[in-house]
PDB file of N, CA, C and O in Angstrom:
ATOM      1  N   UNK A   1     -22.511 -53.544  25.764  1.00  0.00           N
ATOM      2  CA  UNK A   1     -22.027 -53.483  24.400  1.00  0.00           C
ATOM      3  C   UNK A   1     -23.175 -53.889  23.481  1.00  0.00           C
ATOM      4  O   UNK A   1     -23.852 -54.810  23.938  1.00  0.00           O
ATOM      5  N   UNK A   2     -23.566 -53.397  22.241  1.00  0.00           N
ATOM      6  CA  UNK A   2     -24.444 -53.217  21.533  1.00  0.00           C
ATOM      7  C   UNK A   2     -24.003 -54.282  20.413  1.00  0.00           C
ATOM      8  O   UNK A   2     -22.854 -54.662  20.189  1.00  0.00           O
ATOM      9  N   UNK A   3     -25.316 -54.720  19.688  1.00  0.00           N
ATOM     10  CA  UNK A   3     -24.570 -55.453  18.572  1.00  0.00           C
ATOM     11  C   UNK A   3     -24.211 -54.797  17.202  1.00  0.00           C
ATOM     12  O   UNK A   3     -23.509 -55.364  16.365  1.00  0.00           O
ATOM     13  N   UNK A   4     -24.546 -54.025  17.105  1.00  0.00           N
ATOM     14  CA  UNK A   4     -23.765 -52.798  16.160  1.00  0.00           C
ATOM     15  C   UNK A   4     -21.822 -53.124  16.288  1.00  0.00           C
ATOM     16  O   UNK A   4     -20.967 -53.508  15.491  1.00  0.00           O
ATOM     17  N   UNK A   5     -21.829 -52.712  17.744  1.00  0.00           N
ATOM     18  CA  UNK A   5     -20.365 -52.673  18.201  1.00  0.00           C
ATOM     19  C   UNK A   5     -19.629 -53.711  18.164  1.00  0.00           C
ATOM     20  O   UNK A   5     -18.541 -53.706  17.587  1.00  0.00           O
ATOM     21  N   UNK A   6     -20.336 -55.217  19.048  1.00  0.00           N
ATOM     22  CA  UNK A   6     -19.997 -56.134  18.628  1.00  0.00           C
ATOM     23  C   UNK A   6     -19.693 -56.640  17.193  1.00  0.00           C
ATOM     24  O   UNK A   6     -18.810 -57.486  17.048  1.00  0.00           O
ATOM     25  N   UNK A   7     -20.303 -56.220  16.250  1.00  0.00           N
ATOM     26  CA  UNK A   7     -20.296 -56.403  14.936  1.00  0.00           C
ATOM     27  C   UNK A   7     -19.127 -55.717  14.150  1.00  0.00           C
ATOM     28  O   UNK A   7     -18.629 -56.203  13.135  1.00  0.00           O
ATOM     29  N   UNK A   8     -18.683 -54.356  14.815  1.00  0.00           N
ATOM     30  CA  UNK A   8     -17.537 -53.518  14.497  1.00  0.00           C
ATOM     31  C   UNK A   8     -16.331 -54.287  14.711  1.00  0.00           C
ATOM     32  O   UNK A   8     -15.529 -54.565  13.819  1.00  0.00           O
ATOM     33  N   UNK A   9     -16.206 -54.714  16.262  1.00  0.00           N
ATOM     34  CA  UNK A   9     -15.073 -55.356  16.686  1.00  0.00           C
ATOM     35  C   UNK A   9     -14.776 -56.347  16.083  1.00  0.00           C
ATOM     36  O   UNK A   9     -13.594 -56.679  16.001  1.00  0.00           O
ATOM     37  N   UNK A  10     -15.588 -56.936  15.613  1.00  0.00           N
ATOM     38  CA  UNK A  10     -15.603 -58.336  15.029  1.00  0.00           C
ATOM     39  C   UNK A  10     -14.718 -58.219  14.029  1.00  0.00           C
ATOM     40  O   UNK A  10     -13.671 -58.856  13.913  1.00  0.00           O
ATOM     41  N   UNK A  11     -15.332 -57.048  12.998  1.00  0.00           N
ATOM     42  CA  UNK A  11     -14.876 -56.683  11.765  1.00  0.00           C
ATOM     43  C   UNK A  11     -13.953 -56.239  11.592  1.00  0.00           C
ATOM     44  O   UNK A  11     -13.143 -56.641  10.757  1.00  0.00           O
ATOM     45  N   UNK A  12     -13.752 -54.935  12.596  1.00  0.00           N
ATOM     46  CA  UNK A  12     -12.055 -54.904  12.461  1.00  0.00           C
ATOM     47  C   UNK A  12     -11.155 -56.056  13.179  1.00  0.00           C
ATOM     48  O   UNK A  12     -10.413 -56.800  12.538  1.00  0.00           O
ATOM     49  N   UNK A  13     -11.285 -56.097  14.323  1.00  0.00           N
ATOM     50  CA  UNK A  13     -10.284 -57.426  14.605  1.00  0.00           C
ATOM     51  C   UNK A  13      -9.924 -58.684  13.556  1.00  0.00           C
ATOM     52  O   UNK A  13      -8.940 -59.422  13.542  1.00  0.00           O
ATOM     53  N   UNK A  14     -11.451 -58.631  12.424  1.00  0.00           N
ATOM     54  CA  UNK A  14     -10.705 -59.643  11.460  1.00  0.00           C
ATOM     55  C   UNK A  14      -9.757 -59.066  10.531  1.00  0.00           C
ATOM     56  O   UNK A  14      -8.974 -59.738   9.860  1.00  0.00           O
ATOM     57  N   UNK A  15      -9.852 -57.722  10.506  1.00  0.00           N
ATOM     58  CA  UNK A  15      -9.138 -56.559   9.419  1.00  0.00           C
ATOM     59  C   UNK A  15      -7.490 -57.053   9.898  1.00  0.00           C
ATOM     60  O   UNK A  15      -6.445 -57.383   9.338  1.00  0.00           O
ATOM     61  N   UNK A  16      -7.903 -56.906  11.005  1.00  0.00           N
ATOM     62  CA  UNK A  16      -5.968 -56.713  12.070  1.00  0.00           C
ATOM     63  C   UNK A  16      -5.745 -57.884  11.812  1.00  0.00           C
ATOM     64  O   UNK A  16      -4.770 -58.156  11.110  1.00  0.00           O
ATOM     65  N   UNK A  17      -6.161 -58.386  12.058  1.00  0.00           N
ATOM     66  CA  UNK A  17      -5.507 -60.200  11.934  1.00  0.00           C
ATOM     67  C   UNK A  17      -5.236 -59.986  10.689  1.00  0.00           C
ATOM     68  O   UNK A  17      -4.062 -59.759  10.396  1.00  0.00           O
ATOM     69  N   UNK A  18      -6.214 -60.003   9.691  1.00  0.00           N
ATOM     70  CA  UNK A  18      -5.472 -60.498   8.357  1.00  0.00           C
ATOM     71  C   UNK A  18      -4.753 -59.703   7.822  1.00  0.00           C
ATOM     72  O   UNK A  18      -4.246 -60.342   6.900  1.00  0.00           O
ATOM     73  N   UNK A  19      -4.302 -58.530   7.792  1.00  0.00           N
ATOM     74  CA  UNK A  19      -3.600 -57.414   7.714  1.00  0.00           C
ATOM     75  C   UNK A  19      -2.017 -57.575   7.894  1.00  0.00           C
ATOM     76  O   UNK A  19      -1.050 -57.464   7.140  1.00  0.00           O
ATOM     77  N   UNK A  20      -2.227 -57.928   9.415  1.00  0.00           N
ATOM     78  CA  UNK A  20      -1.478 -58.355  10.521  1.00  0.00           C
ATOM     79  C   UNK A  20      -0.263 -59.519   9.438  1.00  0.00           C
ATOM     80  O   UNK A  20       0.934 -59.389   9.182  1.00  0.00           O
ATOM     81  N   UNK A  21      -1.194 -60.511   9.072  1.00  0.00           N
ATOM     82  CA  UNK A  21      -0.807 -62.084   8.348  1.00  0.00           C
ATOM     83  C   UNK A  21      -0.071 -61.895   6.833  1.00  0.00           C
ATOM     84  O   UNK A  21       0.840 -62.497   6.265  1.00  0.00           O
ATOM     85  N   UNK A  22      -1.174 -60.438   6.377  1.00  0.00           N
ATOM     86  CA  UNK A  22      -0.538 -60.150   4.702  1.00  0.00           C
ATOM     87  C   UNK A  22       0.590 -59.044   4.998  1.00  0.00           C
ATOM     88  O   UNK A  22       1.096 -58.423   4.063  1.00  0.00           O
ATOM     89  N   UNK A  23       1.045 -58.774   6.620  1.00  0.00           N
ATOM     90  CA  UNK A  23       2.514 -58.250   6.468  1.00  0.00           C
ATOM     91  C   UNK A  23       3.807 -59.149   6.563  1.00  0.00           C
ATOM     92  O   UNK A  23       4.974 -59.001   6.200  1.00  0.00           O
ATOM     93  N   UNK A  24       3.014 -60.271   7.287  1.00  0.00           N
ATOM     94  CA  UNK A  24       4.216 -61.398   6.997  1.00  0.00           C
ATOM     95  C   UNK A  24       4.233 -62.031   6.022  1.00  0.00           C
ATOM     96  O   UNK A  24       5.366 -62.243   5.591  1.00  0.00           O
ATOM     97  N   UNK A  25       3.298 -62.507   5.377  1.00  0.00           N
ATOM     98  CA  UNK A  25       3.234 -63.905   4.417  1.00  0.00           C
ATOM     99  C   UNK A  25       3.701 -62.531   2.430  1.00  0.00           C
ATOM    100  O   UNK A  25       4.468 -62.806   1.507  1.00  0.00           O
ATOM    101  N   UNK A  26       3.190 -61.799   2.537  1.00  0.00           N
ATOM    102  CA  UNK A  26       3.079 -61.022   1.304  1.00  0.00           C
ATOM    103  C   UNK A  26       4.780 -61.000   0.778  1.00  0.00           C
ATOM    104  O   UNK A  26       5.715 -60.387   1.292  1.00  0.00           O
ATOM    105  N   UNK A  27       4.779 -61.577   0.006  1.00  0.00           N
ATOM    106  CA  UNK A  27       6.594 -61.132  -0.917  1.00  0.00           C
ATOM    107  C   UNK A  27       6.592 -60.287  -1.336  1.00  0.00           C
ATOM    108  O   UNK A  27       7.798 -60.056  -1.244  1.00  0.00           O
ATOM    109  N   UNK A  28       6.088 -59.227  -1.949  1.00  0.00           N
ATOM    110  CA  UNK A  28       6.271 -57.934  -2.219  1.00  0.00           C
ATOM    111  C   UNK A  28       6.380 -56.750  -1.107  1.00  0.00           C
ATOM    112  O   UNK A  28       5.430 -56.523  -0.358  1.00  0.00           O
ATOM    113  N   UNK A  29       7.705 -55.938  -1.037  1.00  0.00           N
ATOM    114  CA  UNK A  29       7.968 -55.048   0.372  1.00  0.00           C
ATOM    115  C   UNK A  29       6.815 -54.406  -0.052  1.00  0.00           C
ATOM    116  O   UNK A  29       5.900 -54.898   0.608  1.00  0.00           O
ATOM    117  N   UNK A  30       6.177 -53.174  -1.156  1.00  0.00           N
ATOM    118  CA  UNK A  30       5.516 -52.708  -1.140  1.00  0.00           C
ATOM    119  C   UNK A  30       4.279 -53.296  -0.496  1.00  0.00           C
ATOM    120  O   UNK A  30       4.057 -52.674   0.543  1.00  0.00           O
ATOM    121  N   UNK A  31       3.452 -54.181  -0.687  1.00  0.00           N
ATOM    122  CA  UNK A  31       2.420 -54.542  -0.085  1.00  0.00           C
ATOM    123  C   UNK A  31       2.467 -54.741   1.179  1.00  0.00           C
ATOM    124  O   UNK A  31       1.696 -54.526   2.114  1.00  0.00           O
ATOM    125  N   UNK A  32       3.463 -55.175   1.069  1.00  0.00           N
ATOM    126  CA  UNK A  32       3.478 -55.518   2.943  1.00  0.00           C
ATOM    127  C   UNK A  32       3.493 -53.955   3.545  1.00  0.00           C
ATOM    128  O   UNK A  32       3.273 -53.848   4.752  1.00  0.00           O
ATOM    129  N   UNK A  33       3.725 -52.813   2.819  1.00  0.00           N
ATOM    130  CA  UNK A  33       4.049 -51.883   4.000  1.00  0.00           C
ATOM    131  C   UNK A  33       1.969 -51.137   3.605  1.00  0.00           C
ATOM    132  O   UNK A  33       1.267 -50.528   4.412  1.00  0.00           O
ATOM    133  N   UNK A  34       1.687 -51.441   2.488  1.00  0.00           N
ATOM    134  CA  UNK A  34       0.258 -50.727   2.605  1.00  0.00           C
ATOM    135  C   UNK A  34      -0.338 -51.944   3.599  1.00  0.00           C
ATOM    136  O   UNK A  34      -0.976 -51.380   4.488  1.00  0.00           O
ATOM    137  N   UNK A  35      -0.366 -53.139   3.751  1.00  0.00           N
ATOM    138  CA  UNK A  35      -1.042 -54.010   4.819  1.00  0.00           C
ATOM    139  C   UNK A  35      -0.598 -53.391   6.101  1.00  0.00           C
ATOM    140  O   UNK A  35      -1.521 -52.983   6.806  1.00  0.00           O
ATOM    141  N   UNK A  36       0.778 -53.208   6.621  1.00  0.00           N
ATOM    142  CA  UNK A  36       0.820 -52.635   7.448  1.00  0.00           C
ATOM    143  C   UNK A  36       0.272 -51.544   7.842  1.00  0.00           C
ATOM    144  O   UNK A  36       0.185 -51.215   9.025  1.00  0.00           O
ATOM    145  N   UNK A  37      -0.289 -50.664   6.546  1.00  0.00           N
ATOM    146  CA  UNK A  37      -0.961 -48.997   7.319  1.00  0.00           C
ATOM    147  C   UNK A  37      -2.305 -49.312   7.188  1.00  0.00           C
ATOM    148  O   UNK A  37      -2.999 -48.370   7.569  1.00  0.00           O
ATOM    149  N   UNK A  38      -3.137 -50.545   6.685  1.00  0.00           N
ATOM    150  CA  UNK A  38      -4.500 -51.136   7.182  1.00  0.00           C
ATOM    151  C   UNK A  38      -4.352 -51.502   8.831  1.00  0.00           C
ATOM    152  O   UNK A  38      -5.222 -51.236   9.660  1.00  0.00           O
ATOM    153  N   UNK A  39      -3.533 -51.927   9.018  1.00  0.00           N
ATOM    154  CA  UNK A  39      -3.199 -52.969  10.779  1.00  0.00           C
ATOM    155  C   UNK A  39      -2.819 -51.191  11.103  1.00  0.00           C
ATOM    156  O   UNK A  39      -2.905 -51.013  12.318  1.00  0.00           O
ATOM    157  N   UNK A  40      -2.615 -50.493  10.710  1.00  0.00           N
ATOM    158  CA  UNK A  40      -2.149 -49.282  12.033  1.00  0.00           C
ATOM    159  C   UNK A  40      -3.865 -48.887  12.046  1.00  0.00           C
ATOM    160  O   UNK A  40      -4.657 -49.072  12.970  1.00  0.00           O
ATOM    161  N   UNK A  41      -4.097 -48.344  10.828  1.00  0.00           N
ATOM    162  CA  UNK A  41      -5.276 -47.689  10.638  1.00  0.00           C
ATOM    163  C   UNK A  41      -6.788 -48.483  11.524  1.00  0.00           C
ATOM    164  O   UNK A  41      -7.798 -47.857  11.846  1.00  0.00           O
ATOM    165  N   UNK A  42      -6.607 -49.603  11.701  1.00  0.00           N
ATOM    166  CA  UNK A  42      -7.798 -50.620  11.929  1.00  0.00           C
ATOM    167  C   UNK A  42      -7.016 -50.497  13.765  1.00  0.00           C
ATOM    168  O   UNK A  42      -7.910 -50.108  14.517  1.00  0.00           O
ATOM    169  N   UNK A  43      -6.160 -50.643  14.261  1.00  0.00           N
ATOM    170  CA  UNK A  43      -5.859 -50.520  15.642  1.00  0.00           C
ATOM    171  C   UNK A  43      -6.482 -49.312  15.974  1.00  0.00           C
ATOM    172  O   UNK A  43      -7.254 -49.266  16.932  1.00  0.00           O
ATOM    173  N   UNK A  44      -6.123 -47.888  14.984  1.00  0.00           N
ATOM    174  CA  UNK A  44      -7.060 -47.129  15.270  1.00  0.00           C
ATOM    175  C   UNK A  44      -8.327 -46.732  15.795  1.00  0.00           C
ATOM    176  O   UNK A  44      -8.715 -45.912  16.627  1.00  0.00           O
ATOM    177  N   UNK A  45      -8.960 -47.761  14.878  1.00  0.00           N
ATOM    178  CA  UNK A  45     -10.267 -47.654  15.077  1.00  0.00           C
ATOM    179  C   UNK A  45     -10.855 -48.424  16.525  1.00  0.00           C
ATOM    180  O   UNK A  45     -12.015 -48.308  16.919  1.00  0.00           O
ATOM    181  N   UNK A  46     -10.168 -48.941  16.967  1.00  0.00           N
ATOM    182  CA  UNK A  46     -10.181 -50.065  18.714  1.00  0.00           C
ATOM    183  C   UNK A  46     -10.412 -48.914  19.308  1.00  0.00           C
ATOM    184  O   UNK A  46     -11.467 -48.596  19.856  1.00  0.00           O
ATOM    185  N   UNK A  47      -8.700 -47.778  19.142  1.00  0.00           N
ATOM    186  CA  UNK A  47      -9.031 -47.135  20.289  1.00  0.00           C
ATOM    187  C   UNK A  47     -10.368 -45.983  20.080  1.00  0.00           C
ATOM    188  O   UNK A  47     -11.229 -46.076  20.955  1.00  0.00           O
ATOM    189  N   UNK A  48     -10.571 -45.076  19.163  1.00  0.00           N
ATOM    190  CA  UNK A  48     -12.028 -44.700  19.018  1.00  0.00           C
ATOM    191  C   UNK A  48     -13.126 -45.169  19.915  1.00  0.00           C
ATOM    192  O   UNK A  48     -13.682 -44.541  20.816  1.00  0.00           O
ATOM    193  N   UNK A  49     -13.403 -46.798  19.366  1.00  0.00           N
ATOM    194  CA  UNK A  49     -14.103 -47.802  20.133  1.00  0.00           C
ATOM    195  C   UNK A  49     -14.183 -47.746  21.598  1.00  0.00           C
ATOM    196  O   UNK A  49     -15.230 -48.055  22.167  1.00  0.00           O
ATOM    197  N   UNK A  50     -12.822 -47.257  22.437  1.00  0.00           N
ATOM    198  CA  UNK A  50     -13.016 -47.782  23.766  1.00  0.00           C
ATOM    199  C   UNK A  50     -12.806 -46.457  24.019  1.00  0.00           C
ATOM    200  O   UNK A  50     -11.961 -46.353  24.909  1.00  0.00           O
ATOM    201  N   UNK A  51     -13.259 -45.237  23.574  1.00  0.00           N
ATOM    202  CA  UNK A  51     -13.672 -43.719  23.526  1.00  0.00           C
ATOM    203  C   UNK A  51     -12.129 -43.056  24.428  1.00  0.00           C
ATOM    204  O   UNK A  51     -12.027 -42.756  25.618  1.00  0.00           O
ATOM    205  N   UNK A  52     -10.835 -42.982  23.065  1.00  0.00           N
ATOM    206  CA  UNK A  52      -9.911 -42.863  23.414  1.00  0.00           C
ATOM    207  C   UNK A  52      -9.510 -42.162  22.063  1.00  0.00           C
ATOM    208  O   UNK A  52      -8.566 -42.751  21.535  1.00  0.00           O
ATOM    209  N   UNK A  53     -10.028 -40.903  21.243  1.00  0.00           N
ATOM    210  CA  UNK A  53      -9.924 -40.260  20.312  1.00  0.00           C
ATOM    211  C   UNK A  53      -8.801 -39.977  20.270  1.00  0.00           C
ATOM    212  O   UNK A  53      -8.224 -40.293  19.230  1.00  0.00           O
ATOM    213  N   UNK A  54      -7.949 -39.235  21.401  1.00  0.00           N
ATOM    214  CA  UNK A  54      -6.680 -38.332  21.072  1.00  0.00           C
ATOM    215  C   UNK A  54      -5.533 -39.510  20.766  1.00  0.00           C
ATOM    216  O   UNK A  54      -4.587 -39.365  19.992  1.00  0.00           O
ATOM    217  N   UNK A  55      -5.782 -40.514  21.422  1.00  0.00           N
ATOM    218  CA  UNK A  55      -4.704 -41.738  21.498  1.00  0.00           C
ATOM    219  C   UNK A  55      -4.649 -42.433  19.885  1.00  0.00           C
ATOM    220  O   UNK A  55      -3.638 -42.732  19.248  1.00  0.00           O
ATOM    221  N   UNK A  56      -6.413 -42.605  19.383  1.00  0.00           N
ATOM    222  CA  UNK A  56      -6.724 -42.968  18.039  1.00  0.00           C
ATOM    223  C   UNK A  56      -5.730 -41.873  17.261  1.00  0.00           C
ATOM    224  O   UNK A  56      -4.679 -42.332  16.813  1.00  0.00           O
ATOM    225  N   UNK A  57      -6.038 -40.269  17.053  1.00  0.00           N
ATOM    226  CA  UNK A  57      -5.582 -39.416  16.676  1.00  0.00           C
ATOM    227  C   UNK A  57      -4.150 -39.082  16.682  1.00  0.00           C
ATOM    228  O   UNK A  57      -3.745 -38.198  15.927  1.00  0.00           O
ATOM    229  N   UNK A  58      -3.369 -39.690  17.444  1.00  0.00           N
ATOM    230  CA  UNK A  58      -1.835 -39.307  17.981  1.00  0.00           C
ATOM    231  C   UNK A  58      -1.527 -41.175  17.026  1.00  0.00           C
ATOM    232  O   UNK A  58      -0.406 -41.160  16.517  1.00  0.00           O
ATOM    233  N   UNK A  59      -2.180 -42.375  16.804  1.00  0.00           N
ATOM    234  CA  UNK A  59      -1.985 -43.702  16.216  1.00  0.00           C
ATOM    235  C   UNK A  59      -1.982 -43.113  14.501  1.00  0.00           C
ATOM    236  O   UNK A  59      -1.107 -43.423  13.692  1.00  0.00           O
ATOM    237  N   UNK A  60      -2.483 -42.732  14.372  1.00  0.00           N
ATOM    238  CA  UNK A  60      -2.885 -42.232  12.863  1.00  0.00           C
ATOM    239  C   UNK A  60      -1.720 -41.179  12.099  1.00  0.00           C
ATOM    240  O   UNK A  60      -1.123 -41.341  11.034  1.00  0.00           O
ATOM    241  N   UNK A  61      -1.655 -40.024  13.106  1.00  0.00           N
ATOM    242  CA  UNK A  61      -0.684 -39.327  13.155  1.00  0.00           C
ATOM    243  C   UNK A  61       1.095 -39.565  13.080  1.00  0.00           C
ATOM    244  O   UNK A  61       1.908 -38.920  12.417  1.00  0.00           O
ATOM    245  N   UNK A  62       1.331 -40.725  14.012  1.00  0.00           N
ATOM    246  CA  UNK A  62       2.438 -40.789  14.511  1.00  0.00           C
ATOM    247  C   UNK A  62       2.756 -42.072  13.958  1.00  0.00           C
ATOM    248  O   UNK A  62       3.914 -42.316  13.621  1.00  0.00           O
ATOM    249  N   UNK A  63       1.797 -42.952  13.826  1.00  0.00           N
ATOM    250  CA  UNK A  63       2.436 -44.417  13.058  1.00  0.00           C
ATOM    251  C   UNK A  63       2.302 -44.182  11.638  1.00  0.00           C
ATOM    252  O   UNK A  63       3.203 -44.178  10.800  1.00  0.00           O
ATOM    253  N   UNK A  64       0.768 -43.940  11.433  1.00  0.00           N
ATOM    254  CA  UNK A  64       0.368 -44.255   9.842  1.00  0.00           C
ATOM    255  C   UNK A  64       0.983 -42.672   9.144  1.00  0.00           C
ATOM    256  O   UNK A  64       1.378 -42.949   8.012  1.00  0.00           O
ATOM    257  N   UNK A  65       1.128 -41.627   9.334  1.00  0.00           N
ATOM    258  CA  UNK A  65       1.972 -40.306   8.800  1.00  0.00           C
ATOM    259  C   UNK A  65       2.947 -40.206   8.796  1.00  0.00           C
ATOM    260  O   UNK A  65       3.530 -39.404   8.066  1.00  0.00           O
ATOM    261  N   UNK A  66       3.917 -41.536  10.193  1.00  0.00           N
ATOM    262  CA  UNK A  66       5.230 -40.816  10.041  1.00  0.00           C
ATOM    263  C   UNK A  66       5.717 -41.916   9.712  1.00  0.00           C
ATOM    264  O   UNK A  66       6.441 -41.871   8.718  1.00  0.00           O
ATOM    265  N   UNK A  67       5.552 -43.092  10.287  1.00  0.00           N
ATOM    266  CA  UNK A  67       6.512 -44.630  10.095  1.00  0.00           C
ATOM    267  C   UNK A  67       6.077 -45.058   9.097  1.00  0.00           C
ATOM    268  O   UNK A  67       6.957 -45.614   8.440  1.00  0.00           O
ATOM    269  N   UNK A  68       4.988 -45.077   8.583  1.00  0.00           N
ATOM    270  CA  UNK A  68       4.541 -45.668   7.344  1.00  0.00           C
ATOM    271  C   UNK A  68       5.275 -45.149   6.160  1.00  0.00           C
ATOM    272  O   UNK A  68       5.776 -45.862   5.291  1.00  0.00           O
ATOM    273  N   UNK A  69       5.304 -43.628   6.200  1.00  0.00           N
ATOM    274  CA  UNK A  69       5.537 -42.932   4.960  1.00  0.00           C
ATOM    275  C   UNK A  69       6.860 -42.800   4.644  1.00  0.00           C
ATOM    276  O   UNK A  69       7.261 -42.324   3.582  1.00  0.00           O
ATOM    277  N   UNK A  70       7.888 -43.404   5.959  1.00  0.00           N
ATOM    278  CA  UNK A  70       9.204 -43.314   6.463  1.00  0.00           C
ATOM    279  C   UNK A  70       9.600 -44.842   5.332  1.00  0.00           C
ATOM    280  O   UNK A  70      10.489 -44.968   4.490  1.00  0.00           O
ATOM    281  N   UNK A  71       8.465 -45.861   5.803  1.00  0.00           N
ATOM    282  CA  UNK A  71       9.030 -46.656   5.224  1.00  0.00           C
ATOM    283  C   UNK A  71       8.588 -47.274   4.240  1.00  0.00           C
ATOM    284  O   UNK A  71       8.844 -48.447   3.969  1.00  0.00           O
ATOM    285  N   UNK A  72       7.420 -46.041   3.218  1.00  0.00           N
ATOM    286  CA  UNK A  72       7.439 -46.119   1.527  1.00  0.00           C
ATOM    287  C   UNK A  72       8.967 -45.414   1.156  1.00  0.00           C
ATOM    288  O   UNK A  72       9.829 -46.106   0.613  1.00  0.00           O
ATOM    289  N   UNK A  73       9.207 -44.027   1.488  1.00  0.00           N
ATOM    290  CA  UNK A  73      10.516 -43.815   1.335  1.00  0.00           C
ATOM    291  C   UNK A  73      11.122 -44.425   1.054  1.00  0.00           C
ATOM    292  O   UNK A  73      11.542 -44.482  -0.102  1.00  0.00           O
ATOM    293  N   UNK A  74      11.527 -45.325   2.170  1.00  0.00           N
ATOM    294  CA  UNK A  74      12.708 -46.442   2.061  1.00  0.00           C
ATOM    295  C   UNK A  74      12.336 -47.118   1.181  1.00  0.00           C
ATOM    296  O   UNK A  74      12.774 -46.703   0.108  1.00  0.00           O
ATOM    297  N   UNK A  75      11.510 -48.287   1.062  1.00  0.00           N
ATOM    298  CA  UNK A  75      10.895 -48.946  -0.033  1.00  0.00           C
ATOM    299  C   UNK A  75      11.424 -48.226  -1.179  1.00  0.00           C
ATOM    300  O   UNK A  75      12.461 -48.567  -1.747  1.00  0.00           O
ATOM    301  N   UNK A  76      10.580 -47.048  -1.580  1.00  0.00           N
ATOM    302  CA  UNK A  76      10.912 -46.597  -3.132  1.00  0.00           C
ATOM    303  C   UNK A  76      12.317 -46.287  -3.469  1.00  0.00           C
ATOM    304  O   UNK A  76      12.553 -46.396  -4.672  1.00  0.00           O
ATOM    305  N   UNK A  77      13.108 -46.004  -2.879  1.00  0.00           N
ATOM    306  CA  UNK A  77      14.503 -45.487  -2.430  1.00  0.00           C
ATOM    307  C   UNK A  77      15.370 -46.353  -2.718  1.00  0.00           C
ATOM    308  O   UNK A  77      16.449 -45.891  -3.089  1.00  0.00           O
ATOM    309  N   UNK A  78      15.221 -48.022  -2.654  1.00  0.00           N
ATOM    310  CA  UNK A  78      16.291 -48.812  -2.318  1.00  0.00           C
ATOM    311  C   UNK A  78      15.748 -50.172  -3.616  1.00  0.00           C
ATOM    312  O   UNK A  78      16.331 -51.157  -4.068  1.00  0.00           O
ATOM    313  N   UNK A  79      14.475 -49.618  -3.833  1.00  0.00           N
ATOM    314  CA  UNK A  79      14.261 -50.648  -5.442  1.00  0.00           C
ATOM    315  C   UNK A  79      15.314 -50.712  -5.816  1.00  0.00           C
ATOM    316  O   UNK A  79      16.294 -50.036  -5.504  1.00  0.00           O
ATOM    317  N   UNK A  80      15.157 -51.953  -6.881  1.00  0.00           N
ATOM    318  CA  UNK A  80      16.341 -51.374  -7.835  1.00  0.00           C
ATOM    319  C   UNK A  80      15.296 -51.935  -9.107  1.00  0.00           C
ATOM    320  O   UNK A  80      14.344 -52.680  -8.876  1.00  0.00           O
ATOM    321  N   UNK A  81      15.653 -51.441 -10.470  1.00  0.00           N
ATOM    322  CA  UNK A  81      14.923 -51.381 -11.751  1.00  0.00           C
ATOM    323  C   UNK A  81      16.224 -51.710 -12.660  1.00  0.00           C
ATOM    324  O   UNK A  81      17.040 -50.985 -13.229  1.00  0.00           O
ATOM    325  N   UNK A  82      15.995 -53.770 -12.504  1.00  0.00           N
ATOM    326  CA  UNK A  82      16.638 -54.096 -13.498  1.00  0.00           C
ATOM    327  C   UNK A  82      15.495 -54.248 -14.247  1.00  0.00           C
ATOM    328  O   UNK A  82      14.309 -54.280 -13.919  1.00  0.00           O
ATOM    329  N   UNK A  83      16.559 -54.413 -16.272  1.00  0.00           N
ATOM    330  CA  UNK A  83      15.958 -54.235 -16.912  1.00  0.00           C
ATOM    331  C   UNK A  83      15.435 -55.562 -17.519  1.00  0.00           C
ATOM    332  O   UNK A  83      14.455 -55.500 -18.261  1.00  0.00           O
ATOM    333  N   UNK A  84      16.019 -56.764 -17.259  1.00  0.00           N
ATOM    334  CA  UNK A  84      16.231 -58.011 -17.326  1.00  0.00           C
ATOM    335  C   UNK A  84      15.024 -59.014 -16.346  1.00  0.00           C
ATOM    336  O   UNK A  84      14.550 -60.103 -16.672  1.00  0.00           O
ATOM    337  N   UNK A  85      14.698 -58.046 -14.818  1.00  0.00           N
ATOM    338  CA  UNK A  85      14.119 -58.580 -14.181  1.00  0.00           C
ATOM    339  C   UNK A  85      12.763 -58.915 -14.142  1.00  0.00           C
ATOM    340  O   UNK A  85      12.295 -57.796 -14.352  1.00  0.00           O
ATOM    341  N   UNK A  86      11.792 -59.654 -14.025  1.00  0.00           N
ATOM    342  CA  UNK A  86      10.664 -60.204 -13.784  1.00  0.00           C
ATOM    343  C   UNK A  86       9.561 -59.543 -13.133  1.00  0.00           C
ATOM    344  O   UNK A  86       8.360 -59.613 -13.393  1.00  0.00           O
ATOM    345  N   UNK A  87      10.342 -58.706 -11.992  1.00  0.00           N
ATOM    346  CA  UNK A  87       9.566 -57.970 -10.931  1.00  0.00           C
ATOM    347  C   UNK A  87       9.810 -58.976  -9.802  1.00  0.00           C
ATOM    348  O   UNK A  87      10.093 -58.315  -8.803  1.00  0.00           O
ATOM    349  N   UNK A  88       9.820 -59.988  -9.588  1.00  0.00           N
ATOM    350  CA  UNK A  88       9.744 -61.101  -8.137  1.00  0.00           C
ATOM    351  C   UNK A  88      11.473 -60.898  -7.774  1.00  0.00           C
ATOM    352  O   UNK A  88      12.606 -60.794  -8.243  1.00  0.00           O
ATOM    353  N   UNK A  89      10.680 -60.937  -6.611  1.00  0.00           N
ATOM    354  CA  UNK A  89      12.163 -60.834  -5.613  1.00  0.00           C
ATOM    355  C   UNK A  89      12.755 -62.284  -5.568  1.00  0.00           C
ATOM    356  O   UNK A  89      12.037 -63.278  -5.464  1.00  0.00           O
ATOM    357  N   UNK A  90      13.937 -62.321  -5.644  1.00  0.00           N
ATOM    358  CA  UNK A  90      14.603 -63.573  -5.523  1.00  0.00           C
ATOM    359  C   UNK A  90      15.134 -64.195  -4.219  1.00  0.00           C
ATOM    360  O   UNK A  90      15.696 -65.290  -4.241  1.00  0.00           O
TER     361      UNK A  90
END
């Protein structure tokens, strides 16, 4: 392993972790679901790494195109827009 690579892993694995952390800790659903398609998108890039393209390609495809976008849908779908409200979830 090269230090280029080492340096990659490093970088994304800190991506996933904190990604990972701003889908739990974040109070806003919206954010939490774009942190979540950084943590799909950055798992991605692992498998690339361990020269596993179609698996990267089928992660991208199948999490970040279909579950992600499944659950901005939902997200935008189930807001609600009071007129009174602050924006913070209670």
């Amino acid at each position: 392993m090269g230090v280029l690579e080492l340096i990659a892993f490093g970088l994304f694995a800190l991506t996933t972790v904190g990604a990972s952390l701003g889908v739990v800790l974040v109070r806003d659903v919206w954010h939490a679901a774009l942190m979540l398609g950084i943590a799909l998108l950055s798992v991605a890039v692992f498998y690339v790494m361990n020269q596993a393209p179609f698996v990267a390609a089928m992660q991208v495809l199948v999490y970040v195109g279909g579950v992600l976008i499944l659950i901005s849908f939902a997200v935008m779908l189930t807001r609600r827009n009071d007129p009174d409200s602050d924006g913070v979830a209670q």
